[in-house]
Every structure is written in C-alpha cells, then in structure tokens.
Backbone as CSV, one residue per row, in Angstrom:
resi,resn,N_x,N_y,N_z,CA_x,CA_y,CA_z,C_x,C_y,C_z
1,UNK,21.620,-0.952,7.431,20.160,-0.856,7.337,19.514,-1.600,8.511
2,UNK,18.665,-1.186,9.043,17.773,-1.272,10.254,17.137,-2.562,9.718
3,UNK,16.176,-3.677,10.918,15.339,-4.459,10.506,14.598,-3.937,10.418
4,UNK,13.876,-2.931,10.867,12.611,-1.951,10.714,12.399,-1.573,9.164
5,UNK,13.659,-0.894,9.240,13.465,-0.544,7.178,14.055,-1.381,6.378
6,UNK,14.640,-2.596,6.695,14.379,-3.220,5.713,12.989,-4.031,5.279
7,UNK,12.449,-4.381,6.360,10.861,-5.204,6.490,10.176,-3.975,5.725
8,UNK,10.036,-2.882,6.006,9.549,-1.416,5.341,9.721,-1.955,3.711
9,UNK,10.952,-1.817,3.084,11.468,-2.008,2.066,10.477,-3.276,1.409
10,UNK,11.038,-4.213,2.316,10.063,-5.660,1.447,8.978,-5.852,0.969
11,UNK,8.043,-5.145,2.295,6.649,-5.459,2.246,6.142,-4.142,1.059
12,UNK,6.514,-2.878,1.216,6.055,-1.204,0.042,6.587,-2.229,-1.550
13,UNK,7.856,-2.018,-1.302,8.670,-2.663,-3.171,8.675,-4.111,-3.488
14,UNK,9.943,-4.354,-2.393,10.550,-5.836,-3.424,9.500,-7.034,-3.123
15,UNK,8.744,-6.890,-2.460,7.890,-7.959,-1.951,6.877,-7.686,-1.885
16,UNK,5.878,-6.535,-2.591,4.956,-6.183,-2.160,3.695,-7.489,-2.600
17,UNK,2.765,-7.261,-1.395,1.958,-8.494,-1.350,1.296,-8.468,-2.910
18,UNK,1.031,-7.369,-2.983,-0.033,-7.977,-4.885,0.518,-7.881,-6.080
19,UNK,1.904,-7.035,-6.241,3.040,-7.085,-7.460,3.743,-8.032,-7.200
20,UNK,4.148,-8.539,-6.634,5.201,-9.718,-6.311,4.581,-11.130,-6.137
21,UNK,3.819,-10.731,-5.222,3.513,-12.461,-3.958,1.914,-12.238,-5.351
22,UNK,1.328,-11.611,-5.822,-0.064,-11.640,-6.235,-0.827,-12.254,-5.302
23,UNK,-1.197,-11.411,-4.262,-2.294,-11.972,-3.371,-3.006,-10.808,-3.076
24,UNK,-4.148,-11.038,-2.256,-5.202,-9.743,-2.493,-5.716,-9.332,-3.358
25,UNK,-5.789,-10.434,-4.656,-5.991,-9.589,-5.682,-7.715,-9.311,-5.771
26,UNK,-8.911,-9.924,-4.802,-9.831,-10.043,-5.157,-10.606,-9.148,-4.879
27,UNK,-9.938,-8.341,-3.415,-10.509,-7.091,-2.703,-10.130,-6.075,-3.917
28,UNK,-8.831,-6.070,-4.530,-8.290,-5.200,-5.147,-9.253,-4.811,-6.583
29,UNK,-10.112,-5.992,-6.994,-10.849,-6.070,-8.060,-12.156,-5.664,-7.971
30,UNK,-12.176,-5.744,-6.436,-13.818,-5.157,-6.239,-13.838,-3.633,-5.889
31,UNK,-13.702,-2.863,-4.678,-13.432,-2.219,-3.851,-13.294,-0.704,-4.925
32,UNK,-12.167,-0.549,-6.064,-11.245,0.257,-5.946,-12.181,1.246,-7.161
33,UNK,-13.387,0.981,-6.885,-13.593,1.984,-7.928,-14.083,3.570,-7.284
34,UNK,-13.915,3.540,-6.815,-14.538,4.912,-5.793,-13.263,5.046,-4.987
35,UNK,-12.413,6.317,-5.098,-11.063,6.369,-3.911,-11.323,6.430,-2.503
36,UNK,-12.396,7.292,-2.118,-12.764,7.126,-0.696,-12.952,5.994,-0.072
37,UNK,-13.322,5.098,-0.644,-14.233,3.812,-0.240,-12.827,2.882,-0.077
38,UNK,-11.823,3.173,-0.983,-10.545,1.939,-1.347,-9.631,2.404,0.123
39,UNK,-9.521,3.804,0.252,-9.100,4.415,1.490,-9.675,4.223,2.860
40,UNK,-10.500,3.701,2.731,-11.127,3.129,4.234,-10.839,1.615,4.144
41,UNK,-10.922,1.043,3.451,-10.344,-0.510,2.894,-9.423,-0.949,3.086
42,UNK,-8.591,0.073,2.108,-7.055,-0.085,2.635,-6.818,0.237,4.098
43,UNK,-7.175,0.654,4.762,-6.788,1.106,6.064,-7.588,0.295,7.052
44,UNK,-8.925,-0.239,6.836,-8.998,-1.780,7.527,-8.241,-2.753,7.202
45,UNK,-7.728,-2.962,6.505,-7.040,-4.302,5.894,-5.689,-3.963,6.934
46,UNK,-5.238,-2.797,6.990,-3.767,-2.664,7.481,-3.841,-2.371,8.806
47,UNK,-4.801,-2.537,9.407,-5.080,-2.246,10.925,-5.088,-3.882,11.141
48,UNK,-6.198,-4.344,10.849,-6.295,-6.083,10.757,-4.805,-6.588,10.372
49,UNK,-4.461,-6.715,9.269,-2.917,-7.213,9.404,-2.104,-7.067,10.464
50,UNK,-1.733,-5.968,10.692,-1.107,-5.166,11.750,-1.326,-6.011,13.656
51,UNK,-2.607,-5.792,14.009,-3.069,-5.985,14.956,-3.106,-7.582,15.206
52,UNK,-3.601,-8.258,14.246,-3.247,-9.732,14.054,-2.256,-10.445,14.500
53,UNK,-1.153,-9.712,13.422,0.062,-9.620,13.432,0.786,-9.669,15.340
54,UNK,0.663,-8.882,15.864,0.633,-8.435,17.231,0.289,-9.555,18.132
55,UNK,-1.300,-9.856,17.932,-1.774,-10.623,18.817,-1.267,-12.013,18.591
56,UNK,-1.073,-12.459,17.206,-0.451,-13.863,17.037,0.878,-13.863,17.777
57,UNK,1.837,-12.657,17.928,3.409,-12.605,18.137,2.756,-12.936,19.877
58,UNK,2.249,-12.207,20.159,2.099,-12.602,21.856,1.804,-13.347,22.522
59,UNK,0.673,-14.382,21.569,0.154,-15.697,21.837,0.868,-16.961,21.405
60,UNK,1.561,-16.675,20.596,2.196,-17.829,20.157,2.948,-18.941,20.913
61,UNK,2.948,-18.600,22.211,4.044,-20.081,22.695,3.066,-20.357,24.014
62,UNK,1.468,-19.718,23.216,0.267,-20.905,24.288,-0.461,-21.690,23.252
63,UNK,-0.558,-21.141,21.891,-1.567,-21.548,21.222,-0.756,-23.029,20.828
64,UNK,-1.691,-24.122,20.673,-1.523,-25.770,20.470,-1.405,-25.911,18.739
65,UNK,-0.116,-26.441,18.258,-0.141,-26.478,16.817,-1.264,-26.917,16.297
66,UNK,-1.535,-27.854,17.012,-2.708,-28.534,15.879,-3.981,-27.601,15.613
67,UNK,-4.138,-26.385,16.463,-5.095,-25.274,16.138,-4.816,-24.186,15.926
68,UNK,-3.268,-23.763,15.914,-3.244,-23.117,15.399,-3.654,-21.904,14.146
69,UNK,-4.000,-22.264,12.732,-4.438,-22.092,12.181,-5.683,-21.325,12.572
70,UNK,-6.854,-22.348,13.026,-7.877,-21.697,13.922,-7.899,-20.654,15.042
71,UNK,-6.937,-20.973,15.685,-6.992,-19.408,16.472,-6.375,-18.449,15.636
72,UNK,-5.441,-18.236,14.793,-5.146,-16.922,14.002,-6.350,-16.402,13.185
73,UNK,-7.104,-17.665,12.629,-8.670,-17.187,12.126,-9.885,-16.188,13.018
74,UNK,-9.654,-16.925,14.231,-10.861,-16.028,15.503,-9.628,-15.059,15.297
75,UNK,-8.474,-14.773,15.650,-8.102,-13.523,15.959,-7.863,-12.440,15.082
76,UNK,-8.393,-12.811,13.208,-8.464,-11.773,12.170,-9.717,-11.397,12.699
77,UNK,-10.490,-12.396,12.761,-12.279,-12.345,12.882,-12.303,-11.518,13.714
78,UNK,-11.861,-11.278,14.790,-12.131,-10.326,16.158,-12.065,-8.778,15.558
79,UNK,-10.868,-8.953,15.036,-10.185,-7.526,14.700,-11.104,-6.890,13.542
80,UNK,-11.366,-7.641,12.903,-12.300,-7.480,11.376,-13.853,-7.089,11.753
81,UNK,-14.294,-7.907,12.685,-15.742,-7.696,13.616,-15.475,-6.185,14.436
82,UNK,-14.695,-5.586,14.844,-14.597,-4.591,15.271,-14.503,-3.615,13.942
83,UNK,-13.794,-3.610,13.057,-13.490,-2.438,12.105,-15.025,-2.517,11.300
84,UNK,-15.765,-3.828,11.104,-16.959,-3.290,10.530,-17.960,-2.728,11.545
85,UNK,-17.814,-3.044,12.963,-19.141,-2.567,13.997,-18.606,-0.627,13.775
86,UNK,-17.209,-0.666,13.650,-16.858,1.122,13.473,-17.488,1.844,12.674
87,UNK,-17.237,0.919,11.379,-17.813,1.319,10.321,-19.497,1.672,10.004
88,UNK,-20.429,0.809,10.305,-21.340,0.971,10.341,-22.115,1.929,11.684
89,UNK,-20.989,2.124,12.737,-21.395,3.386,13.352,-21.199,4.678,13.048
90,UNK,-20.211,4.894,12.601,-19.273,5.828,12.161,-19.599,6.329,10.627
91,UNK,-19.238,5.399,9.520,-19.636,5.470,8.082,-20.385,4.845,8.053
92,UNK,-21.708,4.775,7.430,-23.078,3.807,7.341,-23.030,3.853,6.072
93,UNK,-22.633,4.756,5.411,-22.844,4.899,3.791,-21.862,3.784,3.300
94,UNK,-20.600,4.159,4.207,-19.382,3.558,3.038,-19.610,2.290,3.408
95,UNK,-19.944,1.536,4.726,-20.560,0.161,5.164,-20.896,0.026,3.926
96,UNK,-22.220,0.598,3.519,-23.056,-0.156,2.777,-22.352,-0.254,1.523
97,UNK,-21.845,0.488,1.281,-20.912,0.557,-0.396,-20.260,-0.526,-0.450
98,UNK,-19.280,-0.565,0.785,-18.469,-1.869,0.211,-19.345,-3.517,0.752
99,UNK,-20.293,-3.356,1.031,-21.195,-4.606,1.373,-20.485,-5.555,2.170
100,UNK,-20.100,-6.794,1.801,-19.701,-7.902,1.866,-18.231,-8.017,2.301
101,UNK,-17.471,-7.231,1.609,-16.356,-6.885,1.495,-15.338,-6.853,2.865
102,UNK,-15.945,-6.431,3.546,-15.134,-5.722,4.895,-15.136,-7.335,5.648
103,UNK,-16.568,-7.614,5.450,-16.675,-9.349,6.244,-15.018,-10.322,5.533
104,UNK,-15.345,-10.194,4.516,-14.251,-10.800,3.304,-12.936,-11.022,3.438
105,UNK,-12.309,-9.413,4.808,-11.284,-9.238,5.373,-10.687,-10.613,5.692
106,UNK,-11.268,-11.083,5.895,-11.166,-12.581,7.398,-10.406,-13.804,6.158
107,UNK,-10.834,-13.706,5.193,-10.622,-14.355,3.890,-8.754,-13.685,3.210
108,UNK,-8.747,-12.634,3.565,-7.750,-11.996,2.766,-6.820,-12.487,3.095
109,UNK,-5.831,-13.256,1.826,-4.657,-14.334,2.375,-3.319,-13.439,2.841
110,UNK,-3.048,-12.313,2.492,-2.099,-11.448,3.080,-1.744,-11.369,4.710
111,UNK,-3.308,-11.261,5.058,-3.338,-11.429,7.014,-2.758,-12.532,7.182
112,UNK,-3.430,-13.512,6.661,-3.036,-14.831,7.546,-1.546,-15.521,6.724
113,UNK,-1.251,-15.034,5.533,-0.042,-15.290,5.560,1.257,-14.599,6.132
114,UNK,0.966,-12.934,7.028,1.932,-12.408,7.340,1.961,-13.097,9.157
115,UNK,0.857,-13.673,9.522,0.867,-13.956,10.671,1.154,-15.533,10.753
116,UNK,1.185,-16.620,9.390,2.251,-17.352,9.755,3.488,-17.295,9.366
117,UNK,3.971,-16.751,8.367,5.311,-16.622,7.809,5.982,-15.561,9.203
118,UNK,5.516,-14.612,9.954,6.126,-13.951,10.174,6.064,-13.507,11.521
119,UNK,4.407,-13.228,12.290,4.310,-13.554,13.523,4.727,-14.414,14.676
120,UNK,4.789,-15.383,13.511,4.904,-16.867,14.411,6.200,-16.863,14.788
121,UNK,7.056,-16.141,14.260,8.724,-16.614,14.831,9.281,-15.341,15.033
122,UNK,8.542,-14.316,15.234,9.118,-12.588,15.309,8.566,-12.263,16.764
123,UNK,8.994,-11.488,17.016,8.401,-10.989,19.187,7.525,-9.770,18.471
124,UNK,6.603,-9.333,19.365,5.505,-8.649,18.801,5.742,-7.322,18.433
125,UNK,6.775,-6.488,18.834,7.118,-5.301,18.081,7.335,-5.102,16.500
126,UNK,8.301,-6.192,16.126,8.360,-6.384,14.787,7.229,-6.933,14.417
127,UNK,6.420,-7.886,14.863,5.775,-8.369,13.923,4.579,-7.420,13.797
128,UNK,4.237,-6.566,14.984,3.461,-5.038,14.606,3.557,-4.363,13.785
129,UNK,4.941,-4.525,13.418,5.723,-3.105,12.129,5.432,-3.723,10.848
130,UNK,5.508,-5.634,11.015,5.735,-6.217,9.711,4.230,-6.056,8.843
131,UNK,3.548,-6.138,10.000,1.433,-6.138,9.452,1.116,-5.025,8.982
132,UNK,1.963,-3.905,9.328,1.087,-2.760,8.873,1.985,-1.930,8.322
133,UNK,2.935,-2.452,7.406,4.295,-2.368,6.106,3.382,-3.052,5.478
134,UNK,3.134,-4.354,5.390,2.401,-5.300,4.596,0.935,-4.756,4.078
135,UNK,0.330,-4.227,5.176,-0.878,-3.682,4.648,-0.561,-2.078,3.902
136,UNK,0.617,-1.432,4.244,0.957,-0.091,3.087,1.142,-0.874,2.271
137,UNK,2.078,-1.378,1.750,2.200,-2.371,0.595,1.248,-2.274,-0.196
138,UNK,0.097,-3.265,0.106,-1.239,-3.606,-0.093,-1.979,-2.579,-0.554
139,UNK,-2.290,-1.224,0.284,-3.038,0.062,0.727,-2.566,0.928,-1.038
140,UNK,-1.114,0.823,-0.900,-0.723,1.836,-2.078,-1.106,0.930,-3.282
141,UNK,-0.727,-0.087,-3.959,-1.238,-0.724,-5.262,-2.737,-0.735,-4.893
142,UNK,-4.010,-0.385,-3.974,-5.264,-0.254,-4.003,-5.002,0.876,-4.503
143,UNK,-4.467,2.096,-3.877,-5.010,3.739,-4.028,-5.058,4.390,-5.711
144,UNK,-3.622,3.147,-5.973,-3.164,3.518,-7.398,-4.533,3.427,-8.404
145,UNK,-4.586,1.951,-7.833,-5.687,1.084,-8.677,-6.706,2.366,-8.697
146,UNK,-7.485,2.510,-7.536,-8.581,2.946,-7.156,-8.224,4.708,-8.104
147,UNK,-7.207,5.135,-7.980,-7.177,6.828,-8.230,-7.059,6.667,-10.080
148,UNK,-6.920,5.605,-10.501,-6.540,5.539,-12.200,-7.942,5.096,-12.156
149,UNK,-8.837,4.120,-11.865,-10.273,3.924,-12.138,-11.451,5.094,-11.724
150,UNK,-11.029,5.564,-10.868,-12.279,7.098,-10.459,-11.874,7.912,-11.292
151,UNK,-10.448,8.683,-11.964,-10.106,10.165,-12.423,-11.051,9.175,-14.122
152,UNK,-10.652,8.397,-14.524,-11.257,7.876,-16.135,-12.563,7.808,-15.383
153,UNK,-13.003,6.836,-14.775,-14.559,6.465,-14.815,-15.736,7.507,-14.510
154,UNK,-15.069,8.270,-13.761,-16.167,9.183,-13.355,-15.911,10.618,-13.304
155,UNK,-14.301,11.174,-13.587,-13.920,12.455,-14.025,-13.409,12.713,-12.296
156,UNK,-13.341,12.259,-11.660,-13.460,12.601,-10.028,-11.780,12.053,-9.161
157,UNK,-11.812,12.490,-7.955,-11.164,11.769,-7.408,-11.608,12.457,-5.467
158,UNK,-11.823,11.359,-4.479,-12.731,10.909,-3.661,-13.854,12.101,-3.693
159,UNK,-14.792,11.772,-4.711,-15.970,12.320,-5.226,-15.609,14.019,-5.749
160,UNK,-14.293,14.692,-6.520,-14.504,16.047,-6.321,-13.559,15.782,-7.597
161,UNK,-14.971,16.490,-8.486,-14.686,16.694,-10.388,-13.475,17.692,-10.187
162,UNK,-12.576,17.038,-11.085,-11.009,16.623,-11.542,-10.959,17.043,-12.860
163,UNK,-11.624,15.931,-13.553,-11.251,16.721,-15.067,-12.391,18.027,-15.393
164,UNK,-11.925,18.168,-16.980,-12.738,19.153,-17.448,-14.417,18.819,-17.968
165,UNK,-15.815,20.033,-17.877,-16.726,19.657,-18.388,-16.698,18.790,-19.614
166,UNK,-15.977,18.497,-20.367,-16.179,18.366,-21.811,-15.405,16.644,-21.798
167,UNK,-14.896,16.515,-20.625,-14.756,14.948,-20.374,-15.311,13.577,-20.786
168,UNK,-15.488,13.087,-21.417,-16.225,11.644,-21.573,-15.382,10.509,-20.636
169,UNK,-16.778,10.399,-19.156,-15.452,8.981,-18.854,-15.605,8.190,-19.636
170,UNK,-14.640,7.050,-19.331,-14.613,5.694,-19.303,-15.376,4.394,-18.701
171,UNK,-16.553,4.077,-19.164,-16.733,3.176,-18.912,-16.933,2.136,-17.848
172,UNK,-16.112,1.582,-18.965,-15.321,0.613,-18.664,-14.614,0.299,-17.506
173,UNK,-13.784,1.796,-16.781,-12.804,1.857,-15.978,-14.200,1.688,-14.209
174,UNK,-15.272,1.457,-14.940,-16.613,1.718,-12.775,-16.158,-0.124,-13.212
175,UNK,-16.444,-1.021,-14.179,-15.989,-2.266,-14.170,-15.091,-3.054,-13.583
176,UNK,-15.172,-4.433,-12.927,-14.203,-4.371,-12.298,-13.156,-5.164,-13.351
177,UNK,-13.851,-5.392,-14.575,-12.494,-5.808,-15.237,-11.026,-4.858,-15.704
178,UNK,-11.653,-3.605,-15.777,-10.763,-3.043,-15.829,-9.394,-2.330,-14.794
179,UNK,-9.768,-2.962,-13.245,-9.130,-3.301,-12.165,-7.883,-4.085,-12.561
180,UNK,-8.668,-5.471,-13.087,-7.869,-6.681,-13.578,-6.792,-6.347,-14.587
181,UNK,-7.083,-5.331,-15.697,-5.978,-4.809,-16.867,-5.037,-3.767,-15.842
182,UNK,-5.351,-3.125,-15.051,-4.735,-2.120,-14.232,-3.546,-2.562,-13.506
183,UNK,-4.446,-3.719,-12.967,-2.831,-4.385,-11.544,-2.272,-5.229,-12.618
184,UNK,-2.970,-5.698,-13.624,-1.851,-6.418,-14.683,-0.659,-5.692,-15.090
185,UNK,-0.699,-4.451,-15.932,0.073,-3.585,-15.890,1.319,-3.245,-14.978
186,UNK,0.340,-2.802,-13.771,1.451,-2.539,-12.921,2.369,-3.773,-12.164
187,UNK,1.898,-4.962,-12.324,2.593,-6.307,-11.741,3.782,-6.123,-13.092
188,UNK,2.984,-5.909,-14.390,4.275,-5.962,-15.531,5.235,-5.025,-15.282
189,UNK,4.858,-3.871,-14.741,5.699,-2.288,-14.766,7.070,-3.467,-13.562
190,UNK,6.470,-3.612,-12.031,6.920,-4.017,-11.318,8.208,-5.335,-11.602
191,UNK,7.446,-6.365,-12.274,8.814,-7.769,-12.827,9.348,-7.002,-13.803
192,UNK,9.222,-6.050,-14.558,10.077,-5.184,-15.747,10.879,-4.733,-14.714
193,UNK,11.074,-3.717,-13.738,12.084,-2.896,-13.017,12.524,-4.180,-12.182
194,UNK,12.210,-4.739,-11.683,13.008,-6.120,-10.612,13.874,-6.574,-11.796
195,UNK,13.377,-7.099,-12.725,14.354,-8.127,-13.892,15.337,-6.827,-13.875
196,UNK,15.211,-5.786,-14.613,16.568,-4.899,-15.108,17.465,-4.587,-13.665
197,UNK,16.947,-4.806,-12.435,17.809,-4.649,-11.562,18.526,-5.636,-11.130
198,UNK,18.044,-7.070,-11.231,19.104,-8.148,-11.025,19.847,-8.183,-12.549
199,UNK,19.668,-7.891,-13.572,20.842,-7.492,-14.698,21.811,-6.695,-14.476
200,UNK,21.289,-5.505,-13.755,22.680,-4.471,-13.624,23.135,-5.112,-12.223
201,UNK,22.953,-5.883,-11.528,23.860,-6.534,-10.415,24.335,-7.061,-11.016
C-alpha cells in the first residue's frame, strides 16, 4: 500500500476528522441543513486545509517556533479571506446563507491540526494530499449530515422536491439539534464497525 492511499484511508475511514478525532463538529451543526450550501462548505474547508497544508510544508524550516502557531493562523486566514472574497463574488446568495460561517473557517480545529500534526514534518506534496483527504473526510460526514436533514426537513435535496406531494417534513430535522442526533449516530455506526473489526483481528 502506497503512502498516498494509505493517508487516503486514514483521513475518509479509520481516522476520519469528526467520527473518530470528533472535531468540526460545530460547522457540521450549523451549515448542513440545505445540501447546496454544505457542498460549497465542504469544499472551502478542503481547499483551506489542503492549501494550508502546502504552504505550512514549504515554509516550515523559516518560520521561528516561538510563532509558529501564528503564522499557520495568517496562513488559514489568507486562504479563508480568499474563498469568502469568491464567494461573495461569485455566490452572493450562498455568502449570505452561510453568514459567519465561512469567516469561522480560520477557527476550524481540523486545519490547524492537520498543519501541525502533519505539515510540519511531511515535504509539501504529501502534506497537499494529507489536507484535502482530511477535508473529504470532513466534506462526506457534512454531505451525509446535510442530505438526511434536507430529504426529512424540507422533502428536497440541493433545492429539487424528492419526496412525494403528500409528504409531511420534519421539523425538527431545518434544527440544528437534530444535526447533533445525526453525527451522534453515525460516530456510534462508526466505533460499532471499528470495535467489531479489532475483535475479528
């Protein structure tokens, strides 16, 4: 097995950042009720990881430990300041939908933990591959989230009626608590299949 697919492997399954590591969970709670909107999300988040990722691997043997930290911060911020100036040229609607959110990027502990656990001691090819594995990872437990809260909440999926007239959504499911019961689930689905697989080893 390749380092390419195994890092692939870690970051999608055995390690994925919000079933495993539980991080991200806050974008994941806001964001995912509309699929279009979680799909532009997810795909800033994994450009930012990604690119981060990159720029930390290349800088790393100028930047001064003791600021470290701080420069991996300006260099989410850079990347994050660009994907919202896109956004609000490009999508103005979905800007406004996810508000706050996209700024929030800069906050998301997934970036800045794949760019010290992993940037910092990887040469920048891998650690390119590792940011934006990490952000699929990430991207797919959103889409899930996001495609089980739009088909209940609103009969839809990225805005185009799915179920039948005679549908009653859910609620509950435009809420973001019901985000919170969703990735609960699937974190349980996830330590249920990990536990039965270190048994049959």
């Amino acid at each position: 097995m390749s380092e390419f697919t195994k890092i692939a492997k870690n970051n999608l399954i055995r390690e994925n950042q919000i079933l495993v590591q539980v991080l991200g969970i806050c974008s994941t709670l806001a964001v995912t009720n509309n699929l279009r909107n979680t799909a532009i999300m997810a795909t800033g988040v994994t450009l930012v990881t990604g690119l981060s990722n990159l720029t930390v691997s290349l800088f790393k043997d100028y930047i001064p430990r003791k600021v470290r930290m701080m420069v991996e911060t300006l260099i989410i911020a850079f990347y994050v300041i660009i994907v919202d100036i896109v956004l609000r040229a490009y999508l103005p609607d979905v800007s406004k939908a996810l508000g706050p959110y996209v700024g929030l990027i800069i906050t998301n502990c997934i970036i800045m933990g794949r760019a010290e656990a992993f940037a910092q001691a990887n040469n920048p090819v891998i650690s390119l591959w590792d940011g934006l594995t990490a952000g699929a990872g990430y991207s797919l437990v959103l889409l899930i989230v996001a495609s089980i809260r739009e088909l209940l909440g609103f009969g839809t999926l990225f805005n185009i009626h799915i179920m039948p007239k005679s549908f009653t959504p859910f609620t509950i499911m435009v809420m973001a608590p019901s985000a919170f019961f969703i990735v609960a689930i699937l974190i349980w689905i996830a330590k249920s299949s990990s536990f039965k697989a270190g048994e049959k080893k």
